[in-house]
Short mmCIF file of the C-alpha atoms (twelve columns), coordinates in Angstrom:
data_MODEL
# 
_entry.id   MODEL 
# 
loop_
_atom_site.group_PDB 
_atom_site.id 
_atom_site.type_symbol 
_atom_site.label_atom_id 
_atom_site.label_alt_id 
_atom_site.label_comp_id 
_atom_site.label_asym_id 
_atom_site.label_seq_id 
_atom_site.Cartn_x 
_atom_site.Cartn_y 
_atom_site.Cartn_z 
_atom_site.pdbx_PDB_model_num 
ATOM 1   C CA . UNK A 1   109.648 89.566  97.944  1 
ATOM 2   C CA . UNK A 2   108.272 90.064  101.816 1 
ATOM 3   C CA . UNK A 3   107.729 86.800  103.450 1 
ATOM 4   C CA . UNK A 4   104.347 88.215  105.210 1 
ATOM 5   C CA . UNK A 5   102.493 90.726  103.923 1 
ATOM 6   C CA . UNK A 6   99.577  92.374  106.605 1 
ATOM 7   C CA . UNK A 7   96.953  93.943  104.211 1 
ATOM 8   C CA . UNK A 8   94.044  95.723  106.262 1 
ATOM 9   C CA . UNK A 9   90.614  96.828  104.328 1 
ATOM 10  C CA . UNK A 10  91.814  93.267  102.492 1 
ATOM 11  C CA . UNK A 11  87.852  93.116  101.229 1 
ATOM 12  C CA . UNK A 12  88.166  97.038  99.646  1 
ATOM 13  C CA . UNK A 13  88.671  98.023  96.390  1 
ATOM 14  C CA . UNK A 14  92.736  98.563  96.471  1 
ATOM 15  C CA . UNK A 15  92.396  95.970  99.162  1 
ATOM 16  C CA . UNK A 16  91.138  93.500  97.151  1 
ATOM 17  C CA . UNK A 17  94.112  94.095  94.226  1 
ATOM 18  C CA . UNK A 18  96.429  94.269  96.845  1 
ATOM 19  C CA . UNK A 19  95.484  90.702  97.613  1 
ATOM 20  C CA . UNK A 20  95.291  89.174  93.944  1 
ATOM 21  C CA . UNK A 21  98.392  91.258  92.866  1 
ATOM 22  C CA . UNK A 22  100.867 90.418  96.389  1 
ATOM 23  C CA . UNK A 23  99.601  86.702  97.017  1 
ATOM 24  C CA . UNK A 24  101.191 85.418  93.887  1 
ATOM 25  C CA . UNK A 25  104.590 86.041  95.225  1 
ATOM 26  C CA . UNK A 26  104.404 85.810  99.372  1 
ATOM 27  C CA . UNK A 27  101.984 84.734  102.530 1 
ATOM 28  C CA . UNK A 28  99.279  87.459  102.594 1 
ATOM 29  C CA . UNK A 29  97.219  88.513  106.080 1 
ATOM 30  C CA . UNK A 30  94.011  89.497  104.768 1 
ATOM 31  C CA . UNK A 31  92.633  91.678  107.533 1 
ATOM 32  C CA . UNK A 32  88.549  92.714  107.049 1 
ATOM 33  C CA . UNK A 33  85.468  93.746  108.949 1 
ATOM 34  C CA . UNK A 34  85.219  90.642  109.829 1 
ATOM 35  C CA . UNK A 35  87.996  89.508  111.522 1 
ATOM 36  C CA . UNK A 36  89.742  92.295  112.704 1 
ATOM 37  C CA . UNK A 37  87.894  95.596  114.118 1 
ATOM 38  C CA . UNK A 38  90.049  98.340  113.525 1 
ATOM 39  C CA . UNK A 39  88.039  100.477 116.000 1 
ATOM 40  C CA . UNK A 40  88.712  98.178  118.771 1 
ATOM 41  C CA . UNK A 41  91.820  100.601 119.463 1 
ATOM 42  C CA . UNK A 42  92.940  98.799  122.748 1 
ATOM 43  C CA . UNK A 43  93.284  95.539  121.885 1 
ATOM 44  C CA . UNK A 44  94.719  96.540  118.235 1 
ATOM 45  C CA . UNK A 45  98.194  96.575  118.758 1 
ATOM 46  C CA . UNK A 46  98.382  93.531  120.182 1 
ATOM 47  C CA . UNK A 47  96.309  91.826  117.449 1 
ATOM 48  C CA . UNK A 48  98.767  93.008  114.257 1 
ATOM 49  C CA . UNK A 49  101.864 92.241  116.720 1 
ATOM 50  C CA . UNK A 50  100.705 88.787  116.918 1 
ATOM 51  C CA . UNK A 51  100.520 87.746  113.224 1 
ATOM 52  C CA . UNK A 52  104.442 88.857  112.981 1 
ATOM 53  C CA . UNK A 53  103.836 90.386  109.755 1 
ATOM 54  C CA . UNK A 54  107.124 92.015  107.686 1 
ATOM 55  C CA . UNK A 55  105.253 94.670  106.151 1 
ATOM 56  C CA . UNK A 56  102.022 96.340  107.279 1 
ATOM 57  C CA . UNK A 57  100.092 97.848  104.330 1 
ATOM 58  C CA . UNK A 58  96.703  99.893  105.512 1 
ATOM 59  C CA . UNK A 59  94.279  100.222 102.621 1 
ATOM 60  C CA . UNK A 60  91.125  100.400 105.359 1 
ATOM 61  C CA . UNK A 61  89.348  103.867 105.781 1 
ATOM 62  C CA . UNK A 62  86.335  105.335 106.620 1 
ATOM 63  C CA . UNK A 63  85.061  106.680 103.540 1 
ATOM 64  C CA . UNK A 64  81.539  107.611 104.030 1 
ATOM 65  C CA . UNK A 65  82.484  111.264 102.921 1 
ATOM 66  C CA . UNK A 66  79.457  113.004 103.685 1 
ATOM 67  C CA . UNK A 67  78.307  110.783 106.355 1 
ATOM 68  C CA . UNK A 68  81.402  111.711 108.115 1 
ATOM 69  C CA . UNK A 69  80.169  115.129 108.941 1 
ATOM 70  C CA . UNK A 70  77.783  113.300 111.502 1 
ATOM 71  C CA . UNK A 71  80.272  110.706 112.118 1 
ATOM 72  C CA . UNK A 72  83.079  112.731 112.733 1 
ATOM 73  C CA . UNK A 73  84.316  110.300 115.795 1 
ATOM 74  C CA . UNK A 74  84.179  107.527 114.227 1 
ATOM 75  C CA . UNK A 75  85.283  108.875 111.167 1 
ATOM 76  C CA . UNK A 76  88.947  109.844 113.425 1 
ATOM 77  C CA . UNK A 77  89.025  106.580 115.118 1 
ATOM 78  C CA . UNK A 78  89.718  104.923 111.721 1 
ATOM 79  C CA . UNK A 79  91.372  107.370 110.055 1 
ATOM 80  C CA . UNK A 80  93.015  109.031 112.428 1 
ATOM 81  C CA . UNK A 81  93.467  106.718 115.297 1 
ATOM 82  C CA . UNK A 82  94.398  103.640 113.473 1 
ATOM 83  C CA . UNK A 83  97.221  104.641 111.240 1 
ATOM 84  C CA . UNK A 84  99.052  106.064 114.505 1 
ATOM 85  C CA . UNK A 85  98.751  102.484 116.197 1 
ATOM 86  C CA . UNK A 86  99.618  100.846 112.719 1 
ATOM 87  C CA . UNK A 87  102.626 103.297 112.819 1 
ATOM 88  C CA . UNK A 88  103.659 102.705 116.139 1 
ATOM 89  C CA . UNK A 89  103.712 98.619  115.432 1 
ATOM 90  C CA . UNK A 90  105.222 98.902  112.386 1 
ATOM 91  C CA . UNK A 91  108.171 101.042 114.342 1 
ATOM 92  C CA . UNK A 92  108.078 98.187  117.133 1 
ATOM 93  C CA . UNK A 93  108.396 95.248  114.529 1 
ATOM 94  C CA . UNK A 94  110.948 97.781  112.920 1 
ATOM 95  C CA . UNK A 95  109.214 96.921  109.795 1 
ATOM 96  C CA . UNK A 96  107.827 99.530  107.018 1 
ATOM 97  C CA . UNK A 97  104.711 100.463 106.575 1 
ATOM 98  C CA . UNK A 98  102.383 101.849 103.622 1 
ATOM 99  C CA . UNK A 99  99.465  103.638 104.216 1 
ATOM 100 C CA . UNK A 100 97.241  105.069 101.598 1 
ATOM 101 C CA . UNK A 101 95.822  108.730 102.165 1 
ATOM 102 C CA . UNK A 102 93.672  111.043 100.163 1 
ATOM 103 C CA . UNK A 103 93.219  114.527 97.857  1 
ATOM 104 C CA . UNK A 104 90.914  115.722 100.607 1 
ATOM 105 C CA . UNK A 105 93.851  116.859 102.655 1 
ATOM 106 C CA . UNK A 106 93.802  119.630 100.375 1 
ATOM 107 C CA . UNK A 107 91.453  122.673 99.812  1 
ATOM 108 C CA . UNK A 108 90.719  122.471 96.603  1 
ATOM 109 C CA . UNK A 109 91.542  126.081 95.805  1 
ATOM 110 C CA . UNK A 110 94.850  125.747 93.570  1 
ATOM 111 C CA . UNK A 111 94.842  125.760 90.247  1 
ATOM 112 C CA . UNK A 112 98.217  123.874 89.474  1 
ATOM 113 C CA . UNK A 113 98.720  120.242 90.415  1 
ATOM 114 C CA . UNK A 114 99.783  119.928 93.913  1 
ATOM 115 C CA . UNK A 115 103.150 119.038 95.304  1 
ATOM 116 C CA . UNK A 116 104.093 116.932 98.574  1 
ATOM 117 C CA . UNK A 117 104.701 119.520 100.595 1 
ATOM 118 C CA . UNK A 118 101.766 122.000 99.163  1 
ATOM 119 C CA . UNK A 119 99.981  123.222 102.725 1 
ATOM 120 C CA . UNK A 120 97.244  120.470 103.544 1 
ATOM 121 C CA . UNK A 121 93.909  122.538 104.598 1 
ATOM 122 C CA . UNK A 122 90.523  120.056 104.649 1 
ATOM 123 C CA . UNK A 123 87.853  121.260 104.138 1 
ATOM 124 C CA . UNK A 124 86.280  118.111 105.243 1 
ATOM 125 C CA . UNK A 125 85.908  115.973 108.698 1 
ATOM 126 C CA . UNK A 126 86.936  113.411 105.840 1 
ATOM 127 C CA . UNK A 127 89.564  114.787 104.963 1 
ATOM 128 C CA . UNK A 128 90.886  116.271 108.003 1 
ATOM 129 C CA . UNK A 129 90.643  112.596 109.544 1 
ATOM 130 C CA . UNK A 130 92.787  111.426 106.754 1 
ATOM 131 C CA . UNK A 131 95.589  114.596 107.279 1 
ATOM 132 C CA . UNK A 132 95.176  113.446 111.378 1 
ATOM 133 C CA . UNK A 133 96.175  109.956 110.313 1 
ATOM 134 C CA . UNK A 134 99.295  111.272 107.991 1 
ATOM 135 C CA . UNK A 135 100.769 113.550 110.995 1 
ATOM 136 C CA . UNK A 136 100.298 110.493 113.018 1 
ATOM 137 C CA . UNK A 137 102.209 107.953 111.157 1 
ATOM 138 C CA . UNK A 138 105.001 110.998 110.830 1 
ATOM 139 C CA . UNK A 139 105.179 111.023 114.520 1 
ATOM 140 C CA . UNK A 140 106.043 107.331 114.800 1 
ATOM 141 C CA . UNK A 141 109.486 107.764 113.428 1 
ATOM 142 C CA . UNK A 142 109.588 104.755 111.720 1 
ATOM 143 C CA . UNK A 143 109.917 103.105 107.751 1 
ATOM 144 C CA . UNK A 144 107.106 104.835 105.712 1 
ATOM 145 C CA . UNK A 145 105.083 105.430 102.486 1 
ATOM 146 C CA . UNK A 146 102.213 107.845 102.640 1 
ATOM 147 C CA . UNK A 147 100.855 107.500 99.424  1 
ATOM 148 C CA . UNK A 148 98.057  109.867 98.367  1 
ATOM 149 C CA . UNK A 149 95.744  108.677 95.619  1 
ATOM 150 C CA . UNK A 150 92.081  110.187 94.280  1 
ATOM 151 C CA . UNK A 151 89.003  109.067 92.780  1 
ATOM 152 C CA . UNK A 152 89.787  105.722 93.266  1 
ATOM 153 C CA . UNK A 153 87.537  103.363 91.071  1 
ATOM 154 C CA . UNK A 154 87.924  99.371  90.889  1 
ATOM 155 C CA . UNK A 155 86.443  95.993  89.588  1 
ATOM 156 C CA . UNK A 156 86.320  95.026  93.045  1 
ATOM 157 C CA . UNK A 157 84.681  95.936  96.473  1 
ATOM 158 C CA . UNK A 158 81.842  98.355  97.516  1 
ATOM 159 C CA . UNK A 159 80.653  100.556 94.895  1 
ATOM 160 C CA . UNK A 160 82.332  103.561 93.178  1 
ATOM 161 C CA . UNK A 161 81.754  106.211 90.518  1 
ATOM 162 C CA . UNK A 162 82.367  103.509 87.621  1 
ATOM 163 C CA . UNK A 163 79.922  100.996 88.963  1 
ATOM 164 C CA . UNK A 164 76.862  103.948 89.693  1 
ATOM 165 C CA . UNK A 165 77.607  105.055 85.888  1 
ATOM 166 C CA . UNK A 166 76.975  102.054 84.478  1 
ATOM 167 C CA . UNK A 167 74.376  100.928 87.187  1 
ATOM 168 C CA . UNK A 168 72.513  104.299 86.554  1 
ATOM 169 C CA . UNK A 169 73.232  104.666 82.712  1 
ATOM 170 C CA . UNK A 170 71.397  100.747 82.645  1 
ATOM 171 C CA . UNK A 171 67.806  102.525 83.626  1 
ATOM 172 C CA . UNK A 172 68.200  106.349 82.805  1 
ATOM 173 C CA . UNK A 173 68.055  108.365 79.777  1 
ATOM 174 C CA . UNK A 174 69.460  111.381 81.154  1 
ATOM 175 C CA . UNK A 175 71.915  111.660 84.004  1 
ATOM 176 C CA . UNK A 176 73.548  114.852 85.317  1 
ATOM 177 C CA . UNK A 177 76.993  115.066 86.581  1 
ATOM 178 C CA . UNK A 178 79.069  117.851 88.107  1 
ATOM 179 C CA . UNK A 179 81.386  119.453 85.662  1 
ATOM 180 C CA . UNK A 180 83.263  122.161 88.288  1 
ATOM 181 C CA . UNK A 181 85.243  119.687 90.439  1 
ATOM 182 C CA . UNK A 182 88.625  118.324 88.410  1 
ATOM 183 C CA . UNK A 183 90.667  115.884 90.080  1 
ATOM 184 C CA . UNK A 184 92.256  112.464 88.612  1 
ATOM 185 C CA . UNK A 185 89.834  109.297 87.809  1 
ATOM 186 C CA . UNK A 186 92.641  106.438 88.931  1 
ATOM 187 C CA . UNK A 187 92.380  102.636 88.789  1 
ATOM 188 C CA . UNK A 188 92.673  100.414 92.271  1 
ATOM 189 C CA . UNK A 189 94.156  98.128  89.989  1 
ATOM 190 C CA . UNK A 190 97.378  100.860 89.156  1 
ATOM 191 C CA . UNK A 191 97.774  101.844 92.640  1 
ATOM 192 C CA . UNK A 192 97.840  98.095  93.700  1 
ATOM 193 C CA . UNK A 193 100.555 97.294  91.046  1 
ATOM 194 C CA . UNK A 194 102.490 100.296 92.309  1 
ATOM 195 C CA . UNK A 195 102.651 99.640  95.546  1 
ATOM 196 C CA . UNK A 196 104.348 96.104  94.700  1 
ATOM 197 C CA . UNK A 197 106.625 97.819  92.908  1 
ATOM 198 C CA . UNK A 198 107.615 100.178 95.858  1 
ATOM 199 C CA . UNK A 199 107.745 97.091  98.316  1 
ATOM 200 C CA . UNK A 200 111.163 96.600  97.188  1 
ATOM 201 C CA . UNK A 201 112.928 99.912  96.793  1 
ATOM 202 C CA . UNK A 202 111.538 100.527 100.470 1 
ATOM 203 C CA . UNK A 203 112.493 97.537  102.228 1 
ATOM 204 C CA . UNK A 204 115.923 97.558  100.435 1 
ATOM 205 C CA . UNK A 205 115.886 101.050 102.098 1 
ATOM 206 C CA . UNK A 206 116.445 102.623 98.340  1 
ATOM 207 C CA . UNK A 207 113.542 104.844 98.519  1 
ATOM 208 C CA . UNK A 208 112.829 107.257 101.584 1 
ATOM 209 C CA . UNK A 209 110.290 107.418 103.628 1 
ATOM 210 C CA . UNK A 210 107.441 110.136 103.465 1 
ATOM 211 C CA . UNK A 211 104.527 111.081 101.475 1 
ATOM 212 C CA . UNK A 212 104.197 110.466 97.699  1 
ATOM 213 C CA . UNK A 213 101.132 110.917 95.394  1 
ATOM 214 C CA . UNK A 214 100.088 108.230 93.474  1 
ATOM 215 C CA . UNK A 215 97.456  108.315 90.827  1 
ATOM 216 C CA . UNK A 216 97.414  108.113 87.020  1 
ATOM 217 C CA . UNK A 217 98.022  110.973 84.602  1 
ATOM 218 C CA . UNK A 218 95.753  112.965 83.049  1 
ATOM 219 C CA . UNK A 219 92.961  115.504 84.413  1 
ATOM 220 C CA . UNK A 220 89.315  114.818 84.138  1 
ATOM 221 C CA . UNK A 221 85.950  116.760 85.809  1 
ATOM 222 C CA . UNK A 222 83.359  114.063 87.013  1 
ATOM 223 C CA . UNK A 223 81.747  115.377 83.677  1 
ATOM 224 C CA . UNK A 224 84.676  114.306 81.772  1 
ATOM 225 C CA . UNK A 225 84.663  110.701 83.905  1 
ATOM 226 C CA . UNK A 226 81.272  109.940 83.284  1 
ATOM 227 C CA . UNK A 227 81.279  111.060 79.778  1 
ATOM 228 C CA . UNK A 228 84.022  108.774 79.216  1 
ATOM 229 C CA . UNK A 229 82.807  105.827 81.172  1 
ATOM 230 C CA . UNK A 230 79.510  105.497 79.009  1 
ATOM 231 C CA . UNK A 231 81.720  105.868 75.231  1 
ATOM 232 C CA . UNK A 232 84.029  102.915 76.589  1 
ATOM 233 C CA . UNK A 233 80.869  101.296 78.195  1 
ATOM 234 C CA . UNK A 234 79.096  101.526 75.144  1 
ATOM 235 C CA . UNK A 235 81.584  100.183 72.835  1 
ATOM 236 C CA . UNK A 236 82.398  97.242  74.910  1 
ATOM 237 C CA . UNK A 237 78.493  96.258  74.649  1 
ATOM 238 C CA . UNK A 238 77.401  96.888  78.174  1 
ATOM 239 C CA . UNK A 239 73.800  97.209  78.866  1 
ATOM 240 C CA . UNK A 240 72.855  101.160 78.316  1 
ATOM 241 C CA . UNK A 241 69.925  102.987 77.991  1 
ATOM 242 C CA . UNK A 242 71.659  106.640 78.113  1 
ATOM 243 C CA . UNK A 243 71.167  109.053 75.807  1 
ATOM 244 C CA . UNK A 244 71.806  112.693 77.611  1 
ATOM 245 C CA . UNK A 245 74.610  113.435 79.952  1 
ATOM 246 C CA . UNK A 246 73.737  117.115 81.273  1 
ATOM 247 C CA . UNK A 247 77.260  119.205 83.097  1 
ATOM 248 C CA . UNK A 248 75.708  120.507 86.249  1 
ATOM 249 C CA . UNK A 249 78.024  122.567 88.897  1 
ATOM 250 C CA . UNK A 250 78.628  121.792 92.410  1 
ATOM 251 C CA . UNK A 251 75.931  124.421 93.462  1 
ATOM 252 C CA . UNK A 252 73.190  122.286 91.729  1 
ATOM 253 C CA . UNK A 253 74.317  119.143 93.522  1 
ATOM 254 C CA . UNK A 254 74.657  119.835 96.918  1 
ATOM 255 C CA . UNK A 255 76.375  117.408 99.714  1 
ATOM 256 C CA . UNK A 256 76.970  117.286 103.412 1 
ATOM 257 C CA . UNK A 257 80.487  117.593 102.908 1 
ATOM 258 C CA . UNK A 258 82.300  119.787 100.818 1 
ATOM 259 C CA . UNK A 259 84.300  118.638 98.213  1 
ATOM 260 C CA . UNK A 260 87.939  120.194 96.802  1 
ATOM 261 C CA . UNK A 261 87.213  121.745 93.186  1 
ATOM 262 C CA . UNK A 262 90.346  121.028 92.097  1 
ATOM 263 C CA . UNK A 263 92.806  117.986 93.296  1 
ATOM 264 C CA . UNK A 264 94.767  116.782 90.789  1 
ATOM 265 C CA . UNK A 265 97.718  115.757 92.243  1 
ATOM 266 C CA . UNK A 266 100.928 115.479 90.636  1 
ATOM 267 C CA . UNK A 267 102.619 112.490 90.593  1 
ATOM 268 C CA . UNK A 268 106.178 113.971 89.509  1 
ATOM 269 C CA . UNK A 269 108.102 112.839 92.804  1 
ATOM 270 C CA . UNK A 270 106.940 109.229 92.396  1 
ATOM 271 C CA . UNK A 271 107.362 108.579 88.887  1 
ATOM 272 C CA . UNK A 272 111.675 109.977 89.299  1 
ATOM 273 C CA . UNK A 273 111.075 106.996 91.883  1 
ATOM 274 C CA . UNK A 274 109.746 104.286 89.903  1 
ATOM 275 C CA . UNK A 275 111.723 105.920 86.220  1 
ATOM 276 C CA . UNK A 276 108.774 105.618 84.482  1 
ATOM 277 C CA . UNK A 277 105.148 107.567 84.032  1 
ATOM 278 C CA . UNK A 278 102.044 106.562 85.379  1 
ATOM 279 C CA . UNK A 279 99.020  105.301 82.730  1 
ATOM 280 C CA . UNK A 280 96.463  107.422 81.976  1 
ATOM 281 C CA . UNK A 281 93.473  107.436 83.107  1 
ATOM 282 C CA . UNK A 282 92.135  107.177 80.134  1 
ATOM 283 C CA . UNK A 283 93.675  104.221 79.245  1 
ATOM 284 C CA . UNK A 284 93.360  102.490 82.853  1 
ATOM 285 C CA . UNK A 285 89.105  103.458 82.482  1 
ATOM 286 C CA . UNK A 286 89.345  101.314 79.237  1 
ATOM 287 C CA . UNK A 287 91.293  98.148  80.912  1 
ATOM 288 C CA . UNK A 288 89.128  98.297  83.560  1 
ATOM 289 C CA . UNK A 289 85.832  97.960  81.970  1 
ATOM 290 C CA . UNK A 290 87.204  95.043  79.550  1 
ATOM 291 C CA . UNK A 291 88.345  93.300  83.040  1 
ATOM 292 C CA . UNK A 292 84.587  94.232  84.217  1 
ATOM 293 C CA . UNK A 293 83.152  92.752  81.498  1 
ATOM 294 C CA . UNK A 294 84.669  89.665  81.785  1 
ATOM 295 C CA . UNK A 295 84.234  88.986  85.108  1 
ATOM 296 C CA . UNK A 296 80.417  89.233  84.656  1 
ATOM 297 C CA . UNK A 297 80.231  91.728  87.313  1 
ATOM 298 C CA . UNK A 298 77.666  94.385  86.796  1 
ATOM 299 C CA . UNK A 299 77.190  96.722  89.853  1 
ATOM 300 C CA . UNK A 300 74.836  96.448  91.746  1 
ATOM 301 C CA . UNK A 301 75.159  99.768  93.936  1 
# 
C-alpha cells in the first residue's frame, strides 16, 4: 500500500470514506477547509509539495450546482484551477494522481449510457468547471485517474439527496420529486472502496492513465431514488411521517442551473479493469441506510 496518501475535501462525503477506508493500511494527509485553502492558488503548490505525499487523491469540489451560475469564478478556481496545480505537482513529485469528476460534463441528451470518450458538452458553469478541471489534469502529462461518478450520496459529510429524504419524509406527508431526469444513485462508500482498489493497479503502472466512470449499476429517476429511499427507510424503522410521493417533471421544479436528463454512465471500461461488476444501487441504498442507522446519524440538512 502507498506510504502517504494526500486526500483533499478529507471532511466530504467520498472524502470522509476515503479517510476511514485508506487509513487502515498507510499515513493519510487529511486536507479540509480548514487547513488548507484550495483557492489560495499561489501558495498551493508549494503547500502539497511540502507534505511529500506518494499519491495525491482530490475529492474537494465546488458543488453548489445552482449557486455556481452566480459563482461561476469561484466555481473555476476550484474546479478548474485546482486540479491543474494538483496535476502539475503530482507530475513534479512524479507521483499519480486521482481526481474525481462528474456526469455534468455531459448534456444530458443521449439516451444510451455514455462512454469515455462520448463528446463532453455542459450545460452547466458546474459542469463546465468540472470538464475545465479534466482537460487540465490531461495537459499535465503525468500518472492519472479521472474518475467520473454521479449522484453521489453518503453517511458522511454535508447533506445529500438521502439525508433531505429522510429529513423531509420525518415532517411531510406528501413530497414531490422529479421523475424526468435518470442518472445513477451511487454510494460514497463504493466509490471510496474502489478507488483503494485502483491505488494498486495504478501505481504498479498496470492500469493506464485517463478517464474512467465509476458509479454503481442500475438506472434510477430521482422518482425512483426517493421512492426507494422511504421503502428501505421504512423497513429499517426510521422516523417517517410520509404517505404520498407525487412524480413531478423538471418543468415543475425549476433551478438556476440546468440539469442533464439523462446521465447514466456506463461503467463497462472500469469493471474489465477491476474483473468484476459494480453493486447496485439498489443494494448499496440498502447498506447505507443500515450503516445510517447505526451510527445514530439522522440528517439534519
Amino acid at each position: 500500500m502507498i506510504a502517504k496518501i494526500l486526500i483533499t475535501g478529507a471532511d466530504g462525503q467520498v472524502g470522509s470514506e476515503l479517510t476511514r477506508c485508506l487509513g487502515k493500511d498507510t499515513e493519510i494527509i487529511a486536507l479540509n477547509r480548514q487547513n488548507c485553502d484550495l483557492s489560495q492558488l499561489d501558495s498551493l503548490a508549494a503547500t502539497l509539495e511540502s507534505f511529500h505525499p506518494s499519491i495525491i487523491i482530490n475529492a474537494a469540489a465546488y458543488t453548489a450546482v445552482d449557486r455556481a451560475e452566480t459563482e461561476p469564478d469561484l466555481a473555476r478556481a476550484i474546479n478548474g484551477q485546482v486540479p491543474g496545480v494538483l496535476a502539475t505537482v503530482a507530475k513534479k513529485l512524479d507521483i499519480p494522481l486521482i481526481h474525481l469528476s462528474t456526469d455534468y460534463v455531459f448534456n444530458g441528451r443521449n439516451c444510451t449510457p455514455y462512454l469515455e470518450a462520448d463528446l463532453s458538452a455542459p450545460v452547466s458553469v458546474y459542469g463546465t468547471t468540472k470538464l475545465e478541471g479534466e482537460q487540465n489534469i490531461a495537459k499535465s502529462g503525468g500518472r492519472y485517474l479521472n474518475l467520473r461518478t454521479a449522484w453521489v450520496y453518503g453517511c458522511h459529510g454535508k447533506g445529500n439527496f438521502v439525508k433531505t429524504m429522510l429529513r423531509l419524509g420525518a415532517t411531510r406527508s406528501e413530497i414531490r420529486v422529479v421523475a424526468d431526469q435518470i442518472g445513477t444513485p451511487t454510494w460514497a462508500k463504493t466509490i471510496a472502496v474502489t478507488i483503494k482498489e485502483l491505488i494498486p493497479q495504478l501505481t504498479q503502472d498496470k492500469l493506464e492513465s485517463g478517464t474512467y466512470h465509476l458509479t454503481n449499476s442500475g438506472v434510477a429517476s430521482w422518482y425512483d431514488f426517493a421512492v426507494a429511499i422511504f421503502d428501505e427507510a421504512s423497513s429499517l424503522g426510521f422516523p417517517l411521517q410520509v404517505k404520498n410521493i407525487i412524480p413531478i417533471s423538471t418543468a415543475e421544479y425549476p433551478t438556476p442551473a440546468v440539469r442533464p436528463a439523462y446521465s447514466v454512465l456506463s461503467n463497462h471500461k472500469l469493471t474489465q479493469a477491476l474483473d468484476r461488476p459494480l453493486p447496485h444501487w439498489r443494494h448499496d441504498l440498502s447498506v447505507m441506510l443500515k450503516e445510517l442507522k447505526e451510527l445514530d446519524r439522522m440528517p439534519a440538512g
